[in-house]
N, CA, C and O atoms as CSV, one atom per row, in Angstrom:
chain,resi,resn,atom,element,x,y,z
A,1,UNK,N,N,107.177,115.161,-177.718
A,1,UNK,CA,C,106.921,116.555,-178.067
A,1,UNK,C,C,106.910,117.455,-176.842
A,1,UNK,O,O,106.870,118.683,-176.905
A,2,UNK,N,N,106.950,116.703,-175.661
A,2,UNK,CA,C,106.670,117.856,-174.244
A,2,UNK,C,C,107.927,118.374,-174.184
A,2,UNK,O,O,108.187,119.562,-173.996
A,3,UNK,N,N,108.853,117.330,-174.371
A,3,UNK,CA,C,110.399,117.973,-173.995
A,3,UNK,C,C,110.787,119.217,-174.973
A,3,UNK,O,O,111.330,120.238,-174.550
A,4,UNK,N,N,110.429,118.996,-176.371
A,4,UNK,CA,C,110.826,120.172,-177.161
A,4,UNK,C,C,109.706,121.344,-177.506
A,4,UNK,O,O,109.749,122.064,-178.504
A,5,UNK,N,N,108.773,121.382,-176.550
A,5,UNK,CA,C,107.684,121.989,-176.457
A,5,UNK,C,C,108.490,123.004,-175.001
A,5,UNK,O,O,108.487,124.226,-175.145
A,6,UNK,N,N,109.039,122.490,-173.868
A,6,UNK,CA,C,109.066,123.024,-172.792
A,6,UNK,C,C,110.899,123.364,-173.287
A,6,UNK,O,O,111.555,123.175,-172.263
A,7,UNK,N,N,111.561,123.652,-174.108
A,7,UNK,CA,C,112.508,123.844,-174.561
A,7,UNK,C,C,112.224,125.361,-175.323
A,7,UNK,O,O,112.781,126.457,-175.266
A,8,UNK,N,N,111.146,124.852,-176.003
A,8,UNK,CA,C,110.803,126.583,-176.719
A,8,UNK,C,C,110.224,127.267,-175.766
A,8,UNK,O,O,110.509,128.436,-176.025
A,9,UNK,N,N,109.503,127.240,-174.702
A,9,UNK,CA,C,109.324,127.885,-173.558
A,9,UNK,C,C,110.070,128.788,-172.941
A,9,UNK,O,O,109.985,129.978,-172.640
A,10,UNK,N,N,111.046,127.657,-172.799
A,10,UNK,CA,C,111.852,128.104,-171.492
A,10,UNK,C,C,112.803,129.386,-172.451
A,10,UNK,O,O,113.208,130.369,-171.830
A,11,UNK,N,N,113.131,129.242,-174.162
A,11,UNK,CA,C,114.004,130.052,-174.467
A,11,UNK,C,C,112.985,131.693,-175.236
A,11,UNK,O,O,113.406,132.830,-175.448
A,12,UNK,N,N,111.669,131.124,-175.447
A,12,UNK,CA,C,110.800,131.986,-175.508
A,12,UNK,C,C,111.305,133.171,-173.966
A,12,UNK,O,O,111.521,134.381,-174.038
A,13,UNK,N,N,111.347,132.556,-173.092
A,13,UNK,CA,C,110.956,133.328,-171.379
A,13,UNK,C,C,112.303,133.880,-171.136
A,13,UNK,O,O,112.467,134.892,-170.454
A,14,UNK,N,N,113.426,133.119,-171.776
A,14,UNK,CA,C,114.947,133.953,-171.628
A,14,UNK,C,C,114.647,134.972,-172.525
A,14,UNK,O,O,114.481,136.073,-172.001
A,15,UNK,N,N,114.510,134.894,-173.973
A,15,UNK,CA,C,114.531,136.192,-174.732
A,15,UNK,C,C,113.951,137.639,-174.072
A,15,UNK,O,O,114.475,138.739,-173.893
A,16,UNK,N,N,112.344,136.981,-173.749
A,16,UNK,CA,C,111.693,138.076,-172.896
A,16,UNK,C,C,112.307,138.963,-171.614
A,16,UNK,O,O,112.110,140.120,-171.243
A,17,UNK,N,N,113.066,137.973,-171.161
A,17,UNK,CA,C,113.754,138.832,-170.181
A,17,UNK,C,C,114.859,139.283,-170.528
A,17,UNK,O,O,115.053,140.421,-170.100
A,18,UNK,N,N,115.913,138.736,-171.310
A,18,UNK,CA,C,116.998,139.522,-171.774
A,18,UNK,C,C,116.273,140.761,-172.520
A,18,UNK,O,O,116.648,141.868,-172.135
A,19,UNK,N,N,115.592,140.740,-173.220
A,19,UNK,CA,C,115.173,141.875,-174.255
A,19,UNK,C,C,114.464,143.307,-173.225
A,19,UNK,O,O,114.696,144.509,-173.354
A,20,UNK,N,N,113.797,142.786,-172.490
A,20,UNK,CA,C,113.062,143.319,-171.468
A,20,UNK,C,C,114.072,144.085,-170.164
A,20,UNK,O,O,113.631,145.024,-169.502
A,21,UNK,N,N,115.461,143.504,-169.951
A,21,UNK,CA,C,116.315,143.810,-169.367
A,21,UNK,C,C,117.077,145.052,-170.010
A,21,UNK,O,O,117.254,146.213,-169.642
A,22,UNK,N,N,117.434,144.348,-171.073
A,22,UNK,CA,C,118.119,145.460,-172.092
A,22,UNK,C,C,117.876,146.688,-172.345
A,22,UNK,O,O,118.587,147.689,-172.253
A,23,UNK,N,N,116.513,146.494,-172.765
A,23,UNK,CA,C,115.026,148.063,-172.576
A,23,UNK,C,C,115.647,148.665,-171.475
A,23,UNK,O,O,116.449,149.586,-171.631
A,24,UNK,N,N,115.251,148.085,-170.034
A,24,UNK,CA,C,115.296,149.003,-168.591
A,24,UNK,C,C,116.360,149.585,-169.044
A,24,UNK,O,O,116.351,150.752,-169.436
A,25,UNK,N,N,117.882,148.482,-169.035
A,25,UNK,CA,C,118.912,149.587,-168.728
A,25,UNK,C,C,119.112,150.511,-169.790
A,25,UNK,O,O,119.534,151.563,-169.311
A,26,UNK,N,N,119.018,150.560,-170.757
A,26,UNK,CA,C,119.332,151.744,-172.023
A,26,UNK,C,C,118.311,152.393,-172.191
A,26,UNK,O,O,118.527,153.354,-172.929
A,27,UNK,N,N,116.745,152.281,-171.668
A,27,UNK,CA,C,116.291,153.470,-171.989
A,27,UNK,C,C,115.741,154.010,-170.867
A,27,UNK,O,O,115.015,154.952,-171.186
A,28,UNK,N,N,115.772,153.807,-169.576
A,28,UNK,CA,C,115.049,154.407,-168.529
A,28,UNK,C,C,115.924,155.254,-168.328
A,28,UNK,O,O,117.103,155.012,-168.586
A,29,UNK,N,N,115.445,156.621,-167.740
A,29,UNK,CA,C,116.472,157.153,-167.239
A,29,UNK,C,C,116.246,157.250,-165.529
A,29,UNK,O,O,115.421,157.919,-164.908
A,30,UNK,N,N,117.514,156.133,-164.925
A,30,UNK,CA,C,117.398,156.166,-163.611
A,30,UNK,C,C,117.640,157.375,-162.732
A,30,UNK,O,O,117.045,157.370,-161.654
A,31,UNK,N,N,118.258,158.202,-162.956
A,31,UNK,CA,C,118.501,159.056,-161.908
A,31,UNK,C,C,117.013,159.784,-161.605
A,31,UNK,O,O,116.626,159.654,-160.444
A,32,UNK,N,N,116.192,160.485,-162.457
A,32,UNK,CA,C,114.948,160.754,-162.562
A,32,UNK,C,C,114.009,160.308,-161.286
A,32,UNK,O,O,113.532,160.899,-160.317
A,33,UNK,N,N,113.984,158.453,-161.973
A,33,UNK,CA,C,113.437,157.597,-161.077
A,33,UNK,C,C,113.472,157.257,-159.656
A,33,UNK,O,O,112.587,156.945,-158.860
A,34,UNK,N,N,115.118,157.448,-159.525
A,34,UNK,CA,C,115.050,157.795,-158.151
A,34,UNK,C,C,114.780,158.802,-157.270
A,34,UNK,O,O,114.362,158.792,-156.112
A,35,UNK,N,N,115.185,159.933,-158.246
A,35,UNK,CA,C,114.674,161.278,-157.922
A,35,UNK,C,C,113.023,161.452,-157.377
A,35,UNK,O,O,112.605,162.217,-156.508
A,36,UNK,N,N,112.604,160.909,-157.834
A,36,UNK,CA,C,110.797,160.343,-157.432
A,36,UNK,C,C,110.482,160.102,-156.044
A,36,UNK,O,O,109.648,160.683,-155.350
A,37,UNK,N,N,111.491,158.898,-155.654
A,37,UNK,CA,C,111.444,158.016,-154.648
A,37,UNK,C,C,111.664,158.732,-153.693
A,37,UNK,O,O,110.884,158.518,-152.765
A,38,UNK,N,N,112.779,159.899,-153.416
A,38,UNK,CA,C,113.417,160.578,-152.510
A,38,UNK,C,C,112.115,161.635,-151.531
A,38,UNK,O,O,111.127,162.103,-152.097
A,39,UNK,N,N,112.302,161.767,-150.562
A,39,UNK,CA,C,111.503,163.063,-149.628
A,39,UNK,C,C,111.867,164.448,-150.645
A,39,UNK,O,O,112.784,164.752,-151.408
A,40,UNK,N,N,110.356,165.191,-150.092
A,40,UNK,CA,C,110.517,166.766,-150.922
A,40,UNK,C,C,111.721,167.008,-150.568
A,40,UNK,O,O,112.441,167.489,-151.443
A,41,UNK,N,N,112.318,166.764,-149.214
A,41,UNK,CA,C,113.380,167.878,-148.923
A,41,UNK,C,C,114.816,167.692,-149.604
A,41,UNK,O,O,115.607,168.632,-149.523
A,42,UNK,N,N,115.205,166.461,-150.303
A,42,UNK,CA,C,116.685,165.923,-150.796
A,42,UNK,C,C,115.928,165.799,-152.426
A,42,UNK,O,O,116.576,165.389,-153.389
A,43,UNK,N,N,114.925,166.093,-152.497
A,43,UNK,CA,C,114.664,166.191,-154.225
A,43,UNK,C,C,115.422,166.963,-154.851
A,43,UNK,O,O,115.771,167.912,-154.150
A,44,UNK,N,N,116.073,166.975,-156.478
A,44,UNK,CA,C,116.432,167.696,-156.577
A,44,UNK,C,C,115.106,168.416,-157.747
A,44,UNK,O,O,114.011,167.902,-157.975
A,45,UNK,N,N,115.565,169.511,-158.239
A,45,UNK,CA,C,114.479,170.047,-158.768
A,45,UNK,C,C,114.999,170.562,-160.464
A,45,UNK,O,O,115.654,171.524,-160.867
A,46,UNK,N,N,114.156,169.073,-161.344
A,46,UNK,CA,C,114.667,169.335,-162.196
A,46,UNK,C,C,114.017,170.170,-163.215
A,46,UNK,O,O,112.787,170.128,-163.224
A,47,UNK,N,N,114.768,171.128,-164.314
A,47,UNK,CA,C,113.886,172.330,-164.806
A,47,UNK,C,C,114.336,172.213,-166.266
A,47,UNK,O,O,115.458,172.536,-166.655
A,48,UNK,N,N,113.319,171.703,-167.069
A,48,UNK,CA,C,113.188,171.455,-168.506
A,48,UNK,C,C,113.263,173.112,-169.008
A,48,UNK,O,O,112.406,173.902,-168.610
A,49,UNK,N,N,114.774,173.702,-170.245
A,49,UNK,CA,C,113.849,174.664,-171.296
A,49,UNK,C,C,113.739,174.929,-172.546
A,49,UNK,O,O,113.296,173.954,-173.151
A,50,UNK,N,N,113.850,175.404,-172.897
A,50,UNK,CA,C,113.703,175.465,-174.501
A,50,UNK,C,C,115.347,176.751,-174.996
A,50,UNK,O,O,115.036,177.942,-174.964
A,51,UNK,N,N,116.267,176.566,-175.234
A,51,UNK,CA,C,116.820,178.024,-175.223
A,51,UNK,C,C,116.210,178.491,-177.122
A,51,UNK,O,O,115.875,178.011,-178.206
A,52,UNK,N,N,116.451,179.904,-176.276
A,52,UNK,CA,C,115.504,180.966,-177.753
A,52,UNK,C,C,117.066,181.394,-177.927
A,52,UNK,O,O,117.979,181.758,-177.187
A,53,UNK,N,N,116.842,181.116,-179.504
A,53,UNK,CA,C,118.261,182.157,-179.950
A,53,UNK,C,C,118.241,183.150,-181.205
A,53,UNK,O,O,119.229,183.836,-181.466
């Protein structure tokens, strides 16, 4: 039972990371994120609005 015990493990721990991978890339939005990382001075400055029509 250890062998097919450490079999569901190991494909338990792939799903998690494929699924978990998948998430990052399709829903983060990276440019943002890096935008973070950067010095005030090369930030760019991003400006959320609403247009009224």
């Amino acid at each position: 039972m250890t062998g097919q015990t450490g079999r569901i493990a190991w494909a338990v721990t792939a799903w998690l990371v494929v699924v978990s991978g998948l998430h990052m890339w399709l829903n983060l939005d990276w440019s943002s994120l890096r935008n973070e990382w950067k010095t005030e001075e090369t930030r760019k400055l991003n400006v959320a609005y609403i247009p009224v029509t």
